[in-house]
Every structure is written in C-alpha cells, then in structure tokens.
C-alpha positions as CSV (number, residue, x, y, z in Angstrom):
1,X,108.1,112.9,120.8
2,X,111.2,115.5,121.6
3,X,111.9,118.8,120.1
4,X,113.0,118.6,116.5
5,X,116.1,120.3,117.8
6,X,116.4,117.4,120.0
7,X,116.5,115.3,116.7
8,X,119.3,115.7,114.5
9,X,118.1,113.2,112.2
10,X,115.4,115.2,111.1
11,X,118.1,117.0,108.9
12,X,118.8,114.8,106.7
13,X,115.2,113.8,106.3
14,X,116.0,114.8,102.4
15,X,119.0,112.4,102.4
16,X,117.4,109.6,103.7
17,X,114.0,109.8,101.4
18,X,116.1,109.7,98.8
19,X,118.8,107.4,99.5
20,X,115.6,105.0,100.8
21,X,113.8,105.2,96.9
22,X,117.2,105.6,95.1
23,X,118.8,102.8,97.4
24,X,115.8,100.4,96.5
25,X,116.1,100.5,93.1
26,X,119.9,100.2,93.1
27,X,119.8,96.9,95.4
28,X,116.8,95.4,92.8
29,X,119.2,96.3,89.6
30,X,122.4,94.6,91.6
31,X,120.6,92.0,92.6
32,X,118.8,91.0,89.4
33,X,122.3,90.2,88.4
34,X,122.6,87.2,91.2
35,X,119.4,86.1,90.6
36,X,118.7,82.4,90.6
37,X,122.2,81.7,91.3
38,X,123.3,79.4,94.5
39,X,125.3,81.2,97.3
40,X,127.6,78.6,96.5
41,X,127.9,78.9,92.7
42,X,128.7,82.8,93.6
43,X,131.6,81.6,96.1
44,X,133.0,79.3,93.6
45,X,133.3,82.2,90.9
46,X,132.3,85.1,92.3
47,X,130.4,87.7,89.7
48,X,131.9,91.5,89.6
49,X,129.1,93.9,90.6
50,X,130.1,95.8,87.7
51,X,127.7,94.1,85.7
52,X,125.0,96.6,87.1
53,X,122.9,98.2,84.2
54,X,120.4,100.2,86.2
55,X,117.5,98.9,85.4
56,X,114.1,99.1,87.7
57,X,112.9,95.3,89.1
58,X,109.3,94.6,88.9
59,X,109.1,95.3,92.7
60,X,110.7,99.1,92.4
61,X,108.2,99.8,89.7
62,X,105.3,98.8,92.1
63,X,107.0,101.1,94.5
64,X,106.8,103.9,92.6
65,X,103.1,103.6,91.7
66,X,102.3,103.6,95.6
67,X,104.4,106.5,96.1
68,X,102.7,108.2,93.4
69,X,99.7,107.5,95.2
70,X,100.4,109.1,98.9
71,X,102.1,112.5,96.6
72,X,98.9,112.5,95.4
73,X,96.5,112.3,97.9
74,X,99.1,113.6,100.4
75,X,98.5,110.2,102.6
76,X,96.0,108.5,103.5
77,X,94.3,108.0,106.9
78,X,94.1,104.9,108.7
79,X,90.7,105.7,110.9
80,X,87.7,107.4,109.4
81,X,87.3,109.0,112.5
82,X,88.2,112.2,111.2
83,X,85.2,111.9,108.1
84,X,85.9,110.4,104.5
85,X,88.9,110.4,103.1
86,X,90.1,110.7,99.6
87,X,91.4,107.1,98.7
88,X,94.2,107.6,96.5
89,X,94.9,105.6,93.1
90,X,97.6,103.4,91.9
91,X,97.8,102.2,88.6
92,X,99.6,98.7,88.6
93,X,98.2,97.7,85.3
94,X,100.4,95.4,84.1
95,X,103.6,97.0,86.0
96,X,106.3,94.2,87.0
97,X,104.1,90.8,85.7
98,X,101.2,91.9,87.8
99,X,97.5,91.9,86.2
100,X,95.4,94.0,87.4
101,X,91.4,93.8,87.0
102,X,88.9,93.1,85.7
103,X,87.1,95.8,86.5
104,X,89.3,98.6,86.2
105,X,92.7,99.6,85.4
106,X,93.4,101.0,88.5
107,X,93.6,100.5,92.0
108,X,93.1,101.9,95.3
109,X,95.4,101.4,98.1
110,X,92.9,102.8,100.5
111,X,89.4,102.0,100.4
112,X,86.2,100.9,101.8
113,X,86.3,96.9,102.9
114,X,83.0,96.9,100.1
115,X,85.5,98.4,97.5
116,X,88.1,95.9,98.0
117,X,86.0,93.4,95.6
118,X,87.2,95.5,92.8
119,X,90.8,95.3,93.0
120,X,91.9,91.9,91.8
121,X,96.0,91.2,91.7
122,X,97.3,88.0,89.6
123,X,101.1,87.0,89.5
124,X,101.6,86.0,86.4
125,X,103.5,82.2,87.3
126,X,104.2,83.7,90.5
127,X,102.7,82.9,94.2
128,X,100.9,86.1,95.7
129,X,103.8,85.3,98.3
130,X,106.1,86.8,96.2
131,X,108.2,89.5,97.7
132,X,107.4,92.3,94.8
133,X,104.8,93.7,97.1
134,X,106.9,93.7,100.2
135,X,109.5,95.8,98.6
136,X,106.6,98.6,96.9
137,X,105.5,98.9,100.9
138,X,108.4,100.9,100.9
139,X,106.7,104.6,100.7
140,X,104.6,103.7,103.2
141,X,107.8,103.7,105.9
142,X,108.4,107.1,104.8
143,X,104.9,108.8,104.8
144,X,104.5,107.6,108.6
145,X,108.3,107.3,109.9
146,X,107.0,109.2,112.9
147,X,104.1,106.7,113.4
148,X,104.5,103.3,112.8
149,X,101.5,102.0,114.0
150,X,99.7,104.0,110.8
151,X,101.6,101.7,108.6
152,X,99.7,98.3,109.7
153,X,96.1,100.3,109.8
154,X,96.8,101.6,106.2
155,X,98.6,98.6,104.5
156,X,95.6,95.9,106.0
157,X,92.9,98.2,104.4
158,X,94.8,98.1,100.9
159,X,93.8,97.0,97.8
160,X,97.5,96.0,97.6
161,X,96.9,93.6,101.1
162,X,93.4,92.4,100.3
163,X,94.7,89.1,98.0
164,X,97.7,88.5,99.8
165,X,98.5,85.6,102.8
166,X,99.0,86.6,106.2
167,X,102.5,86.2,106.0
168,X,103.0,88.7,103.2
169,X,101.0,91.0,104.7
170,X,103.1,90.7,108.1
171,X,106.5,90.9,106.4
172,X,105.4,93.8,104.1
173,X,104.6,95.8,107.3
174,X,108.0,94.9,109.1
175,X,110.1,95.7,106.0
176,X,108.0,99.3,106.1
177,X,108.5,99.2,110.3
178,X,112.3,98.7,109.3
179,X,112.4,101.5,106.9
180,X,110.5,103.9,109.6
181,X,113.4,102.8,112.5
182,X,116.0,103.5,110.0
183,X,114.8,106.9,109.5
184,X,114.6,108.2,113.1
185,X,118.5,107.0,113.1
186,X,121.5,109.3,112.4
187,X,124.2,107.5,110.3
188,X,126.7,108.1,112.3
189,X,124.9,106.9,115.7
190,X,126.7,104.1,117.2
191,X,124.3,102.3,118.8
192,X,123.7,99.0,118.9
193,X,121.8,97.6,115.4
194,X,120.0,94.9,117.9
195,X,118.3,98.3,119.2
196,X,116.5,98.4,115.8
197,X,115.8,95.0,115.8
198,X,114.1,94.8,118.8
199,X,111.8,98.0,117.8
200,X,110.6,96.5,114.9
201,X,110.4,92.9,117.0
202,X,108.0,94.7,119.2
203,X,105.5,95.9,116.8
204,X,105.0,92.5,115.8
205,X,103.2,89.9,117.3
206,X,103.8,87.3,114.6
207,X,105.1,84.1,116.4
208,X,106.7,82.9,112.8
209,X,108.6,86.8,112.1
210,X,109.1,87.2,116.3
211,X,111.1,83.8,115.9
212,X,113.5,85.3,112.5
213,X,114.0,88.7,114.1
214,X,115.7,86.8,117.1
215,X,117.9,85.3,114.8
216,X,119.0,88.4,113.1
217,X,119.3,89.9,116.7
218,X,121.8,86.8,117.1
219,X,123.6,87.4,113.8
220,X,124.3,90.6,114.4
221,X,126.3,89.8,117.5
222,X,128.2,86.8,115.7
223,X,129.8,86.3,112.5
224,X,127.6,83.3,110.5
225,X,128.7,82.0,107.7
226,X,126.2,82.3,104.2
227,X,125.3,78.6,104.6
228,X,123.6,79.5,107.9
229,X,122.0,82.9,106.6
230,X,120.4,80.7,104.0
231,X,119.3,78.1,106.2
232,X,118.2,79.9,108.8
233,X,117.1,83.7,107.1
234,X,116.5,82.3,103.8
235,X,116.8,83.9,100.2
236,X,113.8,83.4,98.3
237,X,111.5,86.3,97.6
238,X,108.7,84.6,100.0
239,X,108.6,87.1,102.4
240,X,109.8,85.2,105.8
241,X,112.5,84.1,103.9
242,X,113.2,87.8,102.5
243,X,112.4,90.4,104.9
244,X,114.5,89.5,108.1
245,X,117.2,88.4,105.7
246,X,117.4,91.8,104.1
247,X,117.1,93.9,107.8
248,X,120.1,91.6,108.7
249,X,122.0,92.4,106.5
250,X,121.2,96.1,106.1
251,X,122.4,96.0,109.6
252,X,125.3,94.1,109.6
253,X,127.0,96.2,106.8
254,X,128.7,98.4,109.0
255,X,130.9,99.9,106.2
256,X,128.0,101.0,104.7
257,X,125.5,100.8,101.6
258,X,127.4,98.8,99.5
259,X,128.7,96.5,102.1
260,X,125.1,95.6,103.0
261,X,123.8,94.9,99.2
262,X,127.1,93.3,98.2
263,X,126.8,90.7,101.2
264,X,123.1,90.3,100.5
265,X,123.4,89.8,96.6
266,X,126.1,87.1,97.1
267,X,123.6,85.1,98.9
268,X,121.8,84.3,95.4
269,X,118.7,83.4,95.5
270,X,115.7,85.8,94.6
271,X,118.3,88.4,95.2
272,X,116.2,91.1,93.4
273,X,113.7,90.9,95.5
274,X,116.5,91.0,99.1
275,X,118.1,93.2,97.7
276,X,115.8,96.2,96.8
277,X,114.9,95.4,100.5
278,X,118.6,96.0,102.1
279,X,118.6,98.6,99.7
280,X,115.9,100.2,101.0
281,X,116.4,100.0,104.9
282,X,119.9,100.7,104.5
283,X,119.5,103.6,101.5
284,X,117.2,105.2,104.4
285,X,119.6,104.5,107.6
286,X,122.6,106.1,105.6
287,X,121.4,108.5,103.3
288,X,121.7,108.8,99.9
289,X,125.3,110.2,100.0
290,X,126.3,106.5,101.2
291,X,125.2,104.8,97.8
292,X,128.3,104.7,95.8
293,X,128.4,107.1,92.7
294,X,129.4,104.9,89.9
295,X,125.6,102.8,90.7
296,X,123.8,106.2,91.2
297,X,125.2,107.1,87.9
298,X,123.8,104.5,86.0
299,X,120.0,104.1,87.7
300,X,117.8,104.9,85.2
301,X,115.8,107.8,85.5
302,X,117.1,108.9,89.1
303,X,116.1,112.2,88.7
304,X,112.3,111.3,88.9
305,X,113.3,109.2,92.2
306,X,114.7,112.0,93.2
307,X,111.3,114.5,92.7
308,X,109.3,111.5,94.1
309,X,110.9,111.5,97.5
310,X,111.2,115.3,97.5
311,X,107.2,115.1,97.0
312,X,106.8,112.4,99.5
313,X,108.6,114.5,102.3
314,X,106.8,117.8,101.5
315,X,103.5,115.8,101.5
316,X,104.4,114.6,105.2
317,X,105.9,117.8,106.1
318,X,102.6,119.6,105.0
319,X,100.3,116.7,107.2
320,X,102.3,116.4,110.6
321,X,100.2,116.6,113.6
C-alpha cells in the first residue's frame, strides 16, 4: 500500500467515519417515510422529504451495537494464528424486532464455531433474509477499510452470520466491501464509479451478486428509468434485491448525498432498509460535510454517532499493521 502522503484520503478519514454512521441513520429515517409505498404511487404524488423525523431504523440500531462491539475489543481477528483473541460482545436483545437467546442476552460477533450454538437470532414476522443485518455490517467496512479480505473472515465466523442464508451473508459482506472502496476514495476524485464497482465485483465470487453488480456497472453508464431499477436491482430488503440497488445508486448520485438517498427512497419499497445502505456507502464516499444540515439537525442523538466513529477510527488507528 503507498505512503499515507501518497493518500490524501486518509485526511478525511474523520469525515468519512462519520458521514458513513451519521449517513446510515439519515437514509433509514428518510426512507422509513417511503416505506411500503410503490415507485409508482410516489411518481403519481410524490412525498416531500421534509417529513423526516430522525428517528433510528431497526437496522441502524443493530449497527450501533456491532460498533460498540469492535470500540470495545478494538477489532477482532479473523485467524487465530496470532493466539486467542478476545471475542467482543453485542447486545441485540430485543434491538430492532430481533430476539435474542435463549441462552443469554448477549452475543458474540466473534467466536469459536462451538460457541456459535449459543447465539440464536429470530425475526419477529420477518425472514432471516431481511436486510436489517446487511445494513449493521456497516462498522465492519470501517474497522478494515484497508483490508477487505478481513471483512469475509470475520463476518462468516459471526454470531450475527451463523443463522443467516448464503445470500445474506454474501450481500452483507459486499455492502461492507462497498463501504471499504468508498473510504479509500477522495470526494472529489473523478474517476469512473464503474471502477468501484468492479473492486467490489472482484471480491466476490457469487454467480447470483457477480450477475447484479454488472448491471449496476451498466446503469451507471445509462440512464434507466425506476421501472427497470425495480425489475432488474429490486427494492425489497432481501438482500440481492437491496445491496446492488443501494451501491447503484450511491454511485449514480453524482450531486451528492442527497441526490443518492432521494433517488433511492423514491423507489419505495423496503426503502428503510436501501436507504440506510446508500446512506452508508455514500455518507462514507463523501464525507459527512455532504449530508445536508437541516437532516443532520434532526438525527437523534448524533452526537453519540459522532463519538462512536471517532472511537471506531482511533481503535483502527491504534491496530494498523
């Protein structure tokens, strides 16, 4: 990897793991708004964003309990190789219409395959491919922006992965891939958005996500209209229908943050859920500077979003190689 001279990104590391967390949780609270409403309900009368309220989604809270996790174990490994490690804890009791036991009230997101019996996860009415989980990956992007290849080891040996279908699992890791790509971006660069694309593409081997991220790599050098986003990206919280959905249109918001979650919101659907992803990868391309005011204003409790991705960068500062 070059100098960090060589990297002016690395400067606004602060800007970006905040704009990532604080992004995430303004795209869930916009979106919650367009939630369960058709694309083309929205065209026919189209809702003011304005409605925004702030509040957390179920999938930001989750978020927050994994990054409380890595502040407080400072990461996690994904080898043993370098003797035990620490596991940390997340306590998801009950956080966002998950259930968590029955063992304990608590669970570890890194552990022993033998440990993994003791973390049970239940969506209350919900399919465990719900996209909740994909959007609480989220820290995990941060923690190992410079190492991508630490986010599959760590997420697979997760108490968080360990009930979840293979799809899930693999769209969880490319949302946090997305994130990572995003971070070792300047806003200003100029490059192509396929570029990113094509990174994430080729730490997957997925035939089903391979497929989507082709299509978003096509998107981004068209103009489709939301009938074919739908169709073709999806916007449903199920994972393949979320994750490449939201990287699109993180990317194709050129303006900015709230060009990406306003185009992603007015495709209805589970828009909490693709929203809080766009958020997220486009929170952490831009920085946090990017998310309009008046929203930041009225996120609840920013200022603890705020300390947690301060934590979350001193905690990776204090571990790199």
């Amino acid at each position: 990897m070059r100098s960090a001279e060589a990297m002016p990104w690395r400067r606004l590391l602060p800007s970006k793991f905040h704009g990532c967390l604080i992004g995430s949780a303004v795209g869930g609270a916009l979106g919650v708004i367009f939630k369960g409403v058709s694309f083309e309900d929205l065209e026919r009368e189209p809702w003011p964003l304005e409605l925004f309220d702030g509040r957390y989604t179920g999938g930001v809270k989750t978020m927050i309990r994994v990054a409380e996790s890595l502040i407080g174990y400072h990461g996690c490994k994904g080898s043993r190789a370098e003797g035990p490690v620490q596991p940390p804890i997340i306590d998801l009791n009950r956080i966002g219409g998950l259930l968590i036991g029955p063992m304990r009230s608590t669970s570890r997101i890194c552990d022993e395959p033998q440990g993994m019996e003791e973390f049970k996860m239940e969506f209350k009415g919900r399919s465990l491919s719900g996209g909740g989980i994909v959007v609480a990956v989220t820290p995990l992007g941060l923690l190992y922006y410079d190492d991508p290849e630490m986010i599959r080891g760590i997420f697979y040996r997760s108490g968080l992965a360990s009930h979840l279908d293979e799809l899930t699992k693999e769209g969880a890791v490319i949302q946090a891939y997305a994130v990572a790509s995003s971070i070792r971006r300047t806003p200003w660069d100029r490059g192509d958005p396929v570029d990113l694309v094509e990174e994430v593409e080729a730490l997957t081997g997925h035939p089903l996500y391979r497929d989507k991220l082709k299509i978003v790599r096509r998107f981004l050098k068209s103009t489709p209209d939301k009938k074919e986003i739908v169709r073709m990206l999806g916007n449903s919280m199920e994972a393949p229908r979320s994750v490449p959905t939201a990287i699109y249109c993180a990317l194709s918001g050129k303006e900015g943050f709230e060009a990406a979650v306003s185009h992603v919101v007015r495709l209805g659907g589970d828009a909490d859920v693709t929203a809080a992803l766009t958020g997220a990868i486009s929170g952490a391309l831009r920085c946090l500077e990017d998310i309009p005011y008046r929203w930041r204003a009225k996120l609840w409790n920013i200022e603890y979003l705020s300390d947690l991705a301060d934590k979350l960068l001193k905690a990776k500062v204090n571990h790199r190689p």
